[in-house]
C-alpha positions in Angstrom: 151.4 -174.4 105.6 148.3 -174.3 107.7 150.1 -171.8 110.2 150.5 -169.6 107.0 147.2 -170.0 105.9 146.1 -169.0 109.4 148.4 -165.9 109.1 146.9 -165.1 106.1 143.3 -165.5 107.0 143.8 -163.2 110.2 145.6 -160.3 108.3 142.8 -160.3 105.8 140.5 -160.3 108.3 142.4 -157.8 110.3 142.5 -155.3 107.1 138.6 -156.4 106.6 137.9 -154.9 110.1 140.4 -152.0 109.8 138.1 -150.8 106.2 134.9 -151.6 108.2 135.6 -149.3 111.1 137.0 -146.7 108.9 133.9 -146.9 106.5 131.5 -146.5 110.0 133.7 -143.9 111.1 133.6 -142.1 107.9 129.9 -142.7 107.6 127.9 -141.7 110.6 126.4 -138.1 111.4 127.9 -137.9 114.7 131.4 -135.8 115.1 134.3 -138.4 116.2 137.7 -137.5 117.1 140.9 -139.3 118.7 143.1 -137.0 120.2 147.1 -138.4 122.1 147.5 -138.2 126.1 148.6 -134.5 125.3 145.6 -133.7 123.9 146.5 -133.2 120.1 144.7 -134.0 117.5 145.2 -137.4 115.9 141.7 -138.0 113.6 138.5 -136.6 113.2 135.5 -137.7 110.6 133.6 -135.9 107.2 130.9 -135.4 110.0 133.2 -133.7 112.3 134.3 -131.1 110.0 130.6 -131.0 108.9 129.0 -130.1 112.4 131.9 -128.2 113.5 133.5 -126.1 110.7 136.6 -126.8 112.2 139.6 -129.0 109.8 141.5 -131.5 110.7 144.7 -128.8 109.9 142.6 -126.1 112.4 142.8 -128.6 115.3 146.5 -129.3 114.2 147.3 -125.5 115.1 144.7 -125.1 117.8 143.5 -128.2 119.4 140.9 -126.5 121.5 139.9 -124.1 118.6 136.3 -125.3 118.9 135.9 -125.4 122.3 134.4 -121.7 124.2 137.2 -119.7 126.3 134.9 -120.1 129.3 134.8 -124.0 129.1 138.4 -125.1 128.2 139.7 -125.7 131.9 136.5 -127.5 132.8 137.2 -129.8 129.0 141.0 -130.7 130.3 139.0 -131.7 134.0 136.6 -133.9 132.4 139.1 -136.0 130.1 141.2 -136.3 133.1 140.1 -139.0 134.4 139.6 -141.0 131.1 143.5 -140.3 130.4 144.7 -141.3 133.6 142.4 -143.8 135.1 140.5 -145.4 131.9 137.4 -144.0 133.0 134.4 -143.7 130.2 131.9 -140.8 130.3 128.5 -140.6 128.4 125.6 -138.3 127.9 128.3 -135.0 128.8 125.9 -132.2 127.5 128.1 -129.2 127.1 128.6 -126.3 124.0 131.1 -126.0 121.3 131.9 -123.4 119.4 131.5 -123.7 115.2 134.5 -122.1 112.8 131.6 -119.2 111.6 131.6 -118.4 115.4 128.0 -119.8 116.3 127.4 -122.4 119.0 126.1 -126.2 119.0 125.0 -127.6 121.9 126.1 -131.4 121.9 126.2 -134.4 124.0 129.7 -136.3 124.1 130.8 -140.1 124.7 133.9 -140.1 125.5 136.6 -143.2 125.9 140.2 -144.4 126.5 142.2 -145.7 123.3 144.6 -148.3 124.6 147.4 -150.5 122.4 147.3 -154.2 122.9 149.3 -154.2 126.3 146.6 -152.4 127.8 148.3 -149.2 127.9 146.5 -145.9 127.1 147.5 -144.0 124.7 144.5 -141.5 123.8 140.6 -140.6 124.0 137.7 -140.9 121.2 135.3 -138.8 121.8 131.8 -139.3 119.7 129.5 -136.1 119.7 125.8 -136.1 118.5 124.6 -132.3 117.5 121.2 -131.8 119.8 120.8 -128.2 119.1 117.7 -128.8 117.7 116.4 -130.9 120.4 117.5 -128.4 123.0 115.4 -125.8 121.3 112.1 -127.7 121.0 113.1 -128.9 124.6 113.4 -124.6 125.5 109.9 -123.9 123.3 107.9 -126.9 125.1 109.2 -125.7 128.7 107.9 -122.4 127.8 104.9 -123.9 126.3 104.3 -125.7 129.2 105.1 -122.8 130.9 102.5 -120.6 129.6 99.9 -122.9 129.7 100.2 -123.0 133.3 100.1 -119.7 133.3 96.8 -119.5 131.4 95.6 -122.9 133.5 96.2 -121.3 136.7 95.1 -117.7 135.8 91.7 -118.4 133.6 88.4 -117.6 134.9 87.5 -121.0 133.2 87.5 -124.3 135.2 89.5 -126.5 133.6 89.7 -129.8 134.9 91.7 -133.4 133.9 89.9 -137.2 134.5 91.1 -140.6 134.0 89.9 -143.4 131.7 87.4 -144.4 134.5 86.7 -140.6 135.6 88.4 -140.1 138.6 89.6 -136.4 139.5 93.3 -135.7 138.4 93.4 -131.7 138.6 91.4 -129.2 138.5 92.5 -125.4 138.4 92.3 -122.9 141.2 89.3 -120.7 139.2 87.0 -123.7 141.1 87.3 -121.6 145.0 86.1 -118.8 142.7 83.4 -120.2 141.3 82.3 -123.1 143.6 84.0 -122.2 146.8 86.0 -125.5 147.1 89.5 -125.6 147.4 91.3 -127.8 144.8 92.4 -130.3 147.2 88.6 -130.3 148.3 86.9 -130.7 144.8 89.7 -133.3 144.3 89.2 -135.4 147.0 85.5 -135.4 146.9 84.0 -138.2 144.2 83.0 -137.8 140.6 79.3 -137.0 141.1 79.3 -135.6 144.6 78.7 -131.6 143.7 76.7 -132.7 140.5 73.1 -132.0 140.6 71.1 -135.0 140.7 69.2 -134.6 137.6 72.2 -134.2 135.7 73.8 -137.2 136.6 72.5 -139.5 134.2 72.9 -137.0 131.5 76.5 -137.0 132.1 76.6 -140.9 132.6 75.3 -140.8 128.9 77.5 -138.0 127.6 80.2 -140.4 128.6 79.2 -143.4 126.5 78.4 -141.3 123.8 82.3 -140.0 123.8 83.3 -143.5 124.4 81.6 -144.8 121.2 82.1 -142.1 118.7 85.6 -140.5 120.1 84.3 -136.7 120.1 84.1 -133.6 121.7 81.0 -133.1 123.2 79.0 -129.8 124.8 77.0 -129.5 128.2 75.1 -127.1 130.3 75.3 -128.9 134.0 74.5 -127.6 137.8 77.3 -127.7 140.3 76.5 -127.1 143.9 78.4 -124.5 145.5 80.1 -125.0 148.9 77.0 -122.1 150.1 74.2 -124.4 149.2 73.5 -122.7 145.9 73.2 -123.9 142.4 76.1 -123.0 139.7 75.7 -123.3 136.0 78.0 -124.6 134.0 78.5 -125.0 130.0 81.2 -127.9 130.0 83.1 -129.0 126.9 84.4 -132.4 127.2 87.6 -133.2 125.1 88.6 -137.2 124.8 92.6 -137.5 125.2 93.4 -140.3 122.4 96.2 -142.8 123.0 98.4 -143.8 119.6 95.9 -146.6 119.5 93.1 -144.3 119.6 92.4 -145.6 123.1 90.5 -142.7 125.3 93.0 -142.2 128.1 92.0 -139.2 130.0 89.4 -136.6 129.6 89.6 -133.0 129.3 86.9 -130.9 130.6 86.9 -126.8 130.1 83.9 -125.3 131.8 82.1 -122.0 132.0 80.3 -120.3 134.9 76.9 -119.2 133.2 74.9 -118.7 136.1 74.3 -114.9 135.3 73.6 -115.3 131.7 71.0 -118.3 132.5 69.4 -115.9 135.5 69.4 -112.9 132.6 67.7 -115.2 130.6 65.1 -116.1 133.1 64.2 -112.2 133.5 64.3 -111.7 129.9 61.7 -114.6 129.5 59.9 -113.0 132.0 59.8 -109.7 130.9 59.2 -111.1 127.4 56.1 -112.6 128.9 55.0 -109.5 130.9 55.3 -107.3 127.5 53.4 -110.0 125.3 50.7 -109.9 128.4 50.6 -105.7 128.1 51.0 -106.2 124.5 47.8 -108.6 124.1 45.6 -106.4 126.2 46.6 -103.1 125.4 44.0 -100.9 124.1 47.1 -99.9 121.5 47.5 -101.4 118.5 51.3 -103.1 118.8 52.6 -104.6 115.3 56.2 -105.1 114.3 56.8 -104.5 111.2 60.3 -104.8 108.9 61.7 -102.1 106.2 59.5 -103.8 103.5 56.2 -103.6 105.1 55.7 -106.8 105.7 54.0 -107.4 109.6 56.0 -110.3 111.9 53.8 -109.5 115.1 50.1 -107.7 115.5 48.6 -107.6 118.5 44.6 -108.8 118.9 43.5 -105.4 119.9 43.5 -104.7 115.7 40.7 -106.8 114.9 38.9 -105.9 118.2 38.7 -102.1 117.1 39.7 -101.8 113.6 37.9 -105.2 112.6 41.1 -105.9 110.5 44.1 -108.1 111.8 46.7 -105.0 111.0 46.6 -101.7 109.9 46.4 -101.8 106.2 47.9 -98.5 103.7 45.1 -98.8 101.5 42.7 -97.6 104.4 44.5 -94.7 104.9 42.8 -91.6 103.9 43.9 -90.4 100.6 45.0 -87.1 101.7 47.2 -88.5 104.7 48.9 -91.0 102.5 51.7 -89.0 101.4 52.6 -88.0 104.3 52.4 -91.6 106.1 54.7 -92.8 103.4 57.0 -89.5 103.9 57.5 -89.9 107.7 57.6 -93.7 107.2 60.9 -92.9 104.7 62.4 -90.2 107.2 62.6 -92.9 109.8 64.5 -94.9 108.0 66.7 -92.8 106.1 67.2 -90.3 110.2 67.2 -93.5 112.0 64.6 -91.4 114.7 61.5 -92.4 116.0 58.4 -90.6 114.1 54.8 -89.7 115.2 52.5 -89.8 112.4 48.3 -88.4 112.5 46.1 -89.6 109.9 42.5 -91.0 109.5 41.7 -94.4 108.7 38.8 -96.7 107.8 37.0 -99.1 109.5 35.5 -102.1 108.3 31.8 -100.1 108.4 32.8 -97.3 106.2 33.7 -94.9 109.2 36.5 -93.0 109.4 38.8 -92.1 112.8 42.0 -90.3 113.9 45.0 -92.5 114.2 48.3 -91.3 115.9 51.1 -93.9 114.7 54.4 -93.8 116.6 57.4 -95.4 114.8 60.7 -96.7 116.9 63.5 -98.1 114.6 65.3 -101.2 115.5 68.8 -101.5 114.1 71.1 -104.4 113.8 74.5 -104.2 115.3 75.9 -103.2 111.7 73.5 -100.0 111.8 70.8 -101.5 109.3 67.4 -101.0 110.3 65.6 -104.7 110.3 62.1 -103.8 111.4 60.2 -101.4 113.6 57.7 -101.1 116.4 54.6 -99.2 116.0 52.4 -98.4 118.3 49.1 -97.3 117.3 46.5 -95.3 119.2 42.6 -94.0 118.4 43.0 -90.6 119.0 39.5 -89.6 117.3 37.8 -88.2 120.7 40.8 -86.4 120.9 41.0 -84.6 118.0 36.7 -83.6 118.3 37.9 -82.4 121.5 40.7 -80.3 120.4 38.5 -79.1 117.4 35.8 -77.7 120.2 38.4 -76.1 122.4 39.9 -74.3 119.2 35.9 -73.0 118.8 35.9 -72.1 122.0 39.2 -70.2 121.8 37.6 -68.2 119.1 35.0 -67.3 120.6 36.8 -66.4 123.2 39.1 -63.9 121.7 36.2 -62.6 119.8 34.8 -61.2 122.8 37.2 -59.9 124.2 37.7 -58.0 120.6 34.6 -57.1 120.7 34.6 -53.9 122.9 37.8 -52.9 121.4 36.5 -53.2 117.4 33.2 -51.8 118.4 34.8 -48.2 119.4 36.8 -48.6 116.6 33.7 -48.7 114.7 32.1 -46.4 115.7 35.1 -43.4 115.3 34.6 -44.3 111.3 31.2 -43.8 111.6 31.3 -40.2 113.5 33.5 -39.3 110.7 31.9 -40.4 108.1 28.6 -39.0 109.5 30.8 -35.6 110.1 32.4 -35.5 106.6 28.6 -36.3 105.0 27.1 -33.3 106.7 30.1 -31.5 105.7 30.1 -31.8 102.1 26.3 -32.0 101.7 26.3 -28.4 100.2 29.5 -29.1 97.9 30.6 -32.6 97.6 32.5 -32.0 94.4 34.6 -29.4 95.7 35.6 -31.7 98.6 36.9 -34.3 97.1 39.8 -35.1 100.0 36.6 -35.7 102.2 35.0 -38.1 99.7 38.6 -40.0 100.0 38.8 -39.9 104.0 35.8 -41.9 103.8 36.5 -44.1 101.4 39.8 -44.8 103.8 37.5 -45.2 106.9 35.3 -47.7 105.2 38.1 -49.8 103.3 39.1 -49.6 107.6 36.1 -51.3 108.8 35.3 -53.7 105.9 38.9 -55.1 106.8 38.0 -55.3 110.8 35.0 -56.5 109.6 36.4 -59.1 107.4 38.9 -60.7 109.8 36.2 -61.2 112.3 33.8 -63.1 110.0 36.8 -65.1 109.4 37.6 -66.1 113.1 33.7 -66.0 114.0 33.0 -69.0 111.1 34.7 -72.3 111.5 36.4 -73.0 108.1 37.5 -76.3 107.0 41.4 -77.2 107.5 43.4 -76.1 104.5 47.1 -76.2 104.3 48.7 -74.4 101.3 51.9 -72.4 100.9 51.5 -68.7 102.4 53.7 -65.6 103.4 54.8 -66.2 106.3 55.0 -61.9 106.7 51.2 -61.4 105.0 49.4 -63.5 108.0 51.5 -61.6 110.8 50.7 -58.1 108.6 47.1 -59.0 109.0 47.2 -59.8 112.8 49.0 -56.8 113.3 46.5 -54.7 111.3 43.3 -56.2 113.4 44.9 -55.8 116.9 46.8 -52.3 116.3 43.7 -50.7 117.6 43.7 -52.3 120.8 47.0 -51.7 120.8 46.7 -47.6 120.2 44.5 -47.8 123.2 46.7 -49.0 125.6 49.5 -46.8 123.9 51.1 -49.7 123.2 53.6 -49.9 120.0 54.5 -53.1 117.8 57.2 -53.3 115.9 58.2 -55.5 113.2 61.7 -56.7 111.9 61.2 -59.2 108.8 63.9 -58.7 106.9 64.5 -58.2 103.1 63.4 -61.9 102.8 59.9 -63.3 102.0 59.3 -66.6 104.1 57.1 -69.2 103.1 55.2 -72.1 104.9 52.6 -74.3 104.8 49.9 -74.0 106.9 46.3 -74.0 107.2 46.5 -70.2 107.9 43.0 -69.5 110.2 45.0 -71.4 112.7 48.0 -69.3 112.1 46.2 -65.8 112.8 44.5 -67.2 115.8 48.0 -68.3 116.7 49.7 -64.9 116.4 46.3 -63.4 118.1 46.9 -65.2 121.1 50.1 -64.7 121.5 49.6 -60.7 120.9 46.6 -60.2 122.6 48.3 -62.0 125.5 51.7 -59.6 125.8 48.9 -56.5 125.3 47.2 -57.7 128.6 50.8 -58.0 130.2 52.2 -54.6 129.0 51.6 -51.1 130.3 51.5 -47.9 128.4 54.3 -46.9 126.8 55.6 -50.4 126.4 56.1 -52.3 123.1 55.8 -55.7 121.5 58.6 -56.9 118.7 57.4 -59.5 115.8 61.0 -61.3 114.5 61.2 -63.9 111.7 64.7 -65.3 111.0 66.0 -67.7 109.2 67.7 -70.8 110.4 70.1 -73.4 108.8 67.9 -76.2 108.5 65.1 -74.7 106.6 63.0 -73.6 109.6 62.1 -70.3 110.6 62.1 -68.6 114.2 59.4 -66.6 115.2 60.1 -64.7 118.0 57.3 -62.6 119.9 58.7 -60.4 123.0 57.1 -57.9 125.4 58.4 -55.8 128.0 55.6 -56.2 130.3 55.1 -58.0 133.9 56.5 -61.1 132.9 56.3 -64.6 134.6 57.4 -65.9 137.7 59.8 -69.2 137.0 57.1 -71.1 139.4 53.9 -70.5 137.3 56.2 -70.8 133.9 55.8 -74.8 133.3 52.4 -74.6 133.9 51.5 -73.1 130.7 49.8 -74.5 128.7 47.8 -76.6 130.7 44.3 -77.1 130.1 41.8 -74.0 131.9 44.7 -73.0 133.7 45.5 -68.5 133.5 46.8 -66.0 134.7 44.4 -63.6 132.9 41.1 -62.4 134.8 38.7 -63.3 131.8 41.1 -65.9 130.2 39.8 -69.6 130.0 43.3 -71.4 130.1 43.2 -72.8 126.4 44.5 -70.4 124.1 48.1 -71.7 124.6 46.7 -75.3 124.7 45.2 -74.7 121.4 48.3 -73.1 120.0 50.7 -75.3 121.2 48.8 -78.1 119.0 48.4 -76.0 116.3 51.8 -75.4 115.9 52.6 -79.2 116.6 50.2 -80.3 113.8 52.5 -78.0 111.3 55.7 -80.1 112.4 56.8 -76.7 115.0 57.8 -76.2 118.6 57.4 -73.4 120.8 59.3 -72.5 123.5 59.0 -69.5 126.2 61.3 -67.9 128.6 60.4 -65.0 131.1 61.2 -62.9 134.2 59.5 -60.8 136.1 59.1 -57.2 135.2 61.5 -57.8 132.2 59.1 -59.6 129.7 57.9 -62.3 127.7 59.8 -64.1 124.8 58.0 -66.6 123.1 59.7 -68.3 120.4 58.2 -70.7 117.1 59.8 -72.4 115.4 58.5 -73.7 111.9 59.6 -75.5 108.5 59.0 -73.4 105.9 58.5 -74.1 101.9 61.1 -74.9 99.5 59.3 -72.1 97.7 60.6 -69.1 99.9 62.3 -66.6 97.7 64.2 -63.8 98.0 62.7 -60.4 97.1 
C-alpha cells in the first residue's frame, strides 16, 4: 500500500514537473529548440516562431532554414562537440536568418539532452534576440568614436579630474596652447602651471561645486612652457554618480589670450579718445535717432556756455535745412556736413559746421550718431573778405576792357548827334542806333554795380541759362578783342537751381575770364548744361587754349597760388566754396596745348520745366 502510494506520489509529481517545464518553456522570450543527434528538429517554443518566423513544419523540411548559407558548416562544427563529447557552450554570438529574409543577431546556450542512462540523444539550444543591444553597442562605439575625434581634434582644452582633482587626461590642443606635452601637463600637479593669484579662486570654485552640484564658469592664467601668461575661460562640469556623488570633473577651456589683449588696446584706445575727446576744441556729442544726447564733451559749455548744442538755438533760416540733412543721414545711411549759425548764451551769433557719422547695428538700424562740431565763424569772415577781394579783383581787370567799350558808344553817339542835328526826324534809324548803344552801356553798367556792391546772400530759384546769358553778355567784349568766340549749347530745356545768384555770375566770370587769358585768337570757349539722372545738372566750361601741365593741376585752388601774371590765387578758392555752399562739386581736367575742361556739377529745382 505504501509502495503504491509512493508510486503514486512520484508520477504526480513527475507529470507536475513535466507541465512546469513545459509552461517555462512555452513562456519565456528567449527562442528554445531540441533538435536529435542528426540534427532534425524535435521542438521549438511560441517564442521561437516569434523571433524567428520560422514553424515548427519549416524546420521539419529544412532544419537549417534559419541559419545564413555562409554559416551552416561553421553551425554543424560548433554542436559537434556537444553531440559527441557532452560539451556545453554559452554566450555563442552569431546571426540567424528570419523567414521575411532579415537578420537577428543572437547569443545561443547550447546543451546535450541525455535519457536516464546517461546516453545523449540530442541538443537544446536557448537563443536570446540582442539585435537591439548590438545596435546601441555599434551607435555608442561610433559615439565614442566621434567624440574622440572631436576630443583629440578641438582647439579647446578639454581636460578630466578625479574626486580629489588629480589629472586623468587632458587633450593634445594643450602643446598648442601651453607648449606641454600631455604626458607633461599630466604628470605635473594640480596647481603647478596655475597662476598664483588664481589658486585660491579655484580652491573656492571647487567647494562651491561641491556644495551646490553645478556647472560653474572661470577666466584663469596658465603659464606657458615659454614663461608667458595664457588666458583661459574654463567651464567646470561635476560628473554625478547614481547617488549624486561628484565623481570626476570635467573641465572644457578656452584660449582667450588675444581677446583679453584686444580688450586691453580697446580700453586703451577708449581712454586715448575720451582724453582727445575731453580737450578737443570740437564739440563731440553722441547722439541717438531721437535726439536725445548719451555723451557731450566739456568743450560745449566752455564755448557755447550750454552743455550741448540745442535746436532751438539754431538760426531760423538754417533750421530747415539742419533737420533736412539730419533726415538724409538717416534715411542714405552717409555721413553729412551741415553749416549753420547758432546762438550763444550772450545773444551772439556764430558759424557752426556739424559733421554727422551714422552708427548702425549689425541688423542695419541706425542706433545713434557722432557729431562733431566745429566754430567755423573766423572762417566764414574770412572767406566773405576773399570773395570781396575776388571782386575787386575781376573788376579791374574789367576795367580797361568795359572802359573802351564805353567809350565806342559814346563816339557813336556823339557821331550820330552831330549827324542828325539838321534833321533828326528824318533819321529816325540813327535815333534807334543810339538808343541800342545806350540800352549797351546801361547793361555793362549795371552788371558792374552789381559785382562792385556787396549784396547780402539770397538763395531763390533762378535760370540756370539767364545767369550764364548775362556773363556771356558782359565778357563778350573782352572776348571780341582777343577774337575769341563763345559758344553755347543749352538745349531745348530750361534748368533751374537755387542759388544766391551774385555768387553764381562771379562763378561763371572766373571761370571765363580765366580760359580768355589761356586762349589765343581764333580760339573758342563752349558753355554746356546737361542734365543728369539724379536731378543735378553738369556744367561744363572748355577752352582750346595752353592748357595745364598734370604737375601744377592739383594745385589749384590753393590759396594765392596762379598761374596768371596779375591773378591773386583766389578766384578758384572762392569758387570752389561757392559751389560747395550750393551742395556742388567741381572737377577739372587739362593738357597742354589742348585745353581746359572744367566741369560743375549742381542740384537743380524740382521746378525745372520743359519749354
Amino acid at each position: 500500500m505504501e509502495i503504491d502510494t509512493l508510486r503514486t506520489n512520484q508520477s504526480k509529481e513527475h507529470i507536475h514537473m513535466k507541465e512546469l517545464l513545459k509552461s517555462l518553456v512555452e513562456t519565456t522570450t528567449n527562442a528554445i529548440s531540441i533538435r536529435d543527434m542528426h540534427g532534425n528538429i524535435l521542438l521549438v517554443n511560441s517564442a521561437f516562431e516569434k523571433i524567428y518566423g520560422w514553424t515548427y513544419e519549416d524546420l521539419l523540411n529544412d532544419p537549417y532554414c534559419l541559419v545564413p548559407e555562409n554559416l551552416i558548416n561553421e553551425t554543424k562544427e560548433i554542436f559537434h562537440p556537444i553531440k559527441s563529447f557532452g560539451k556545453k557552450i554559452s554566450g555563442y554570438e552569431t546571426v540567424r536568418e528570419r523567414k521575411d529574409g532579415t537578420l537577428v543577431q543572437v547569443i545561443l546556450t547550447a546543451s546535450p539532452i541525455r535519457d536516464t542512462e546517461g546516453n545523449i540523444f540530442g541538443t537544446a539550444v536557448i537563443a536570446r534576440d540582442i539585435t537591439d543591444r548590438k545596435k546601441a553597442e555599434e551607435a555608442l562605439r561610433e559615439s565614442e568614436a566621434r567624440y574622440r575625434i572631436l576630443v583629440e581634434n578641438t582647439n579647446d582644452i578639454i581636460s578630466t579630474y578625479d574626486s580629489n582633482m588629480k589629472k586623468i587626461f587632458v587633450s593634445p590642443s594643450i602643446e598648442l596652447h601651453l607648449g606641454y606635452t600631455q604626458y607633461e601637463y599630466l604628470q605635473a600637479g594640480t596647481f603647478d602651471f596655475i597662476h598664483p593669484d588664481d589658486v585660491k579662486t579655484i580652491v573656492d570654485l571647487r567647494q562651491s561645486i561641491t556644495i551646490h552640484k553645478k556647472n560653474v564658469q572661470i577666466e584663469v592664467r596658465l603659464k606657458h612652457k615659454n614663461g608667458s601668461w595664457v588666458y583661459l575661460e574654463s567651464r567646470c562640469v561635476p560628473i554625478l554618480s547614481e547617488n549624486s556623488e561628484i565623481e570626476s570633473y570635467l573641465i572644457v577651456s578656452r584660449n582667450i589670450t588675444e581677446r583679453k589683449q584686444s580688450e586691453k588696446a580697446l580700453r586703451k584706445s577708449e581712454e586715448q579718445y575720451r582724453f582727445i575727446a575731453e580737450n578737443t576744441a570740437d564739440f563731440i556729442s553722441v547722439i541717438d535717432k531721437n535726439g536725445d544726447v548719451s555723451y557731450s564733451s566739456p568743450s560745449h559749455l566752455k564755448k557755447l556756455g550750454t552743455d550741448r548744442i540745442y535746436f532751438e538755438k539754431i538760426h531760423p533760416d538754417y533750421a530747415s535745412l539742419v533737420c533736412e540733412r539730419f533726415s538724409y543721414m538717416l534715411q542714405s545711411k552717409t555721413p553729412i556736413i551741415c553749416e549753420y549759425r547758432y546762438k550763444l548764451e550772450n545773444g551772439n551769433w556764430i558759424y557752426l559746421e556739424s559733421r554727422g557719422i551714422p552708427f548702425f547695428s549689425t541688423d542695419g538700424e541706425c542706433q545713434y550718431f557722432f557729431n562733431v562740431t566745429r566754430d567755423i565763424t573766423e572762417r566764414k569772415q574770412t572767406e566773405d573778405l576773399l570773395r570781396r577781394t575776388e571782386k575787386l579783383s575781376v573788376i579791374g581787370e574789367l576795367a580797361a576792357s568795359i572802359a573802351h567799350e564805353i567809350r565806342n558808344p559814346l563816339t557813336t553817339i556823339k557821331g550820330f548827334i552831330q549827324l542828325l542835328q539838321p534833321e533828326v526826324s528824318e533819321n529816325s534809324a540813327f535815333t534807334d542806333i543810339m538808343l541800342s548803344e545806350l540800352d549797351r552801356i546801361n547793361f555793362i553798367m549795371g552788371e558792374l554795380l552789381v559785382l562792385a556792391k556787396p549784396q547780402n546772400l539770397h538763395v531763390k530759384p533762378i535760370l540756370l541759362h539767364s545767369i550764364i546769358d548775362n556773363v556771356e553778355k558782359l565778357l563778350k567784349a573782352e572776348a571780341n578783342l582777343k577774337n575769341i568766340e563763345i559758344i553755347k549749347e543749352f538745349g531745348n530745356t530750361s534748368i533751374v537751381i537755387n542759388c544766391e545768384e551774385n555768387q553764381f555770375k562771379q562763378v561763371f566770370i572766373n571761370i571765363i575770364k580765366n580760359s580768355l587769358d589761356a586762349t589765343s585768337a581764333n580760339g573758342e570757349i563752349r558753355i554746356q548744361t546737361k542734365l543728369l539722372s539724379d536731378n543735378q545738372v553738369l556744367i561744363r566750361f572748355s577752352d582750346n587754349g595752353c592748357g595745364i601741365s598734370k604737375e601744377l593741376l592739383p594745385r589749384l585752388g590753393e590759396p594765392f597760388y596762379t598761374t596768371k601774371e596779375k591773378g591773386t590765387g583766389l578766384g578758384l578758392l572762392v569758387s570752389n566754396k561757392i559751389i560747395k555752399d550750393h551742395q556742388g562739386s567741381i572737377n577739372i581736367t587739362s593738357e597742354i596745348n589742348k585745353g581746359t575742361v572744367v566741369d560743375i556739377t549742381l542740384p537743380i529745382s524740382i521746378r525745372a520745366s520743359h519749354e
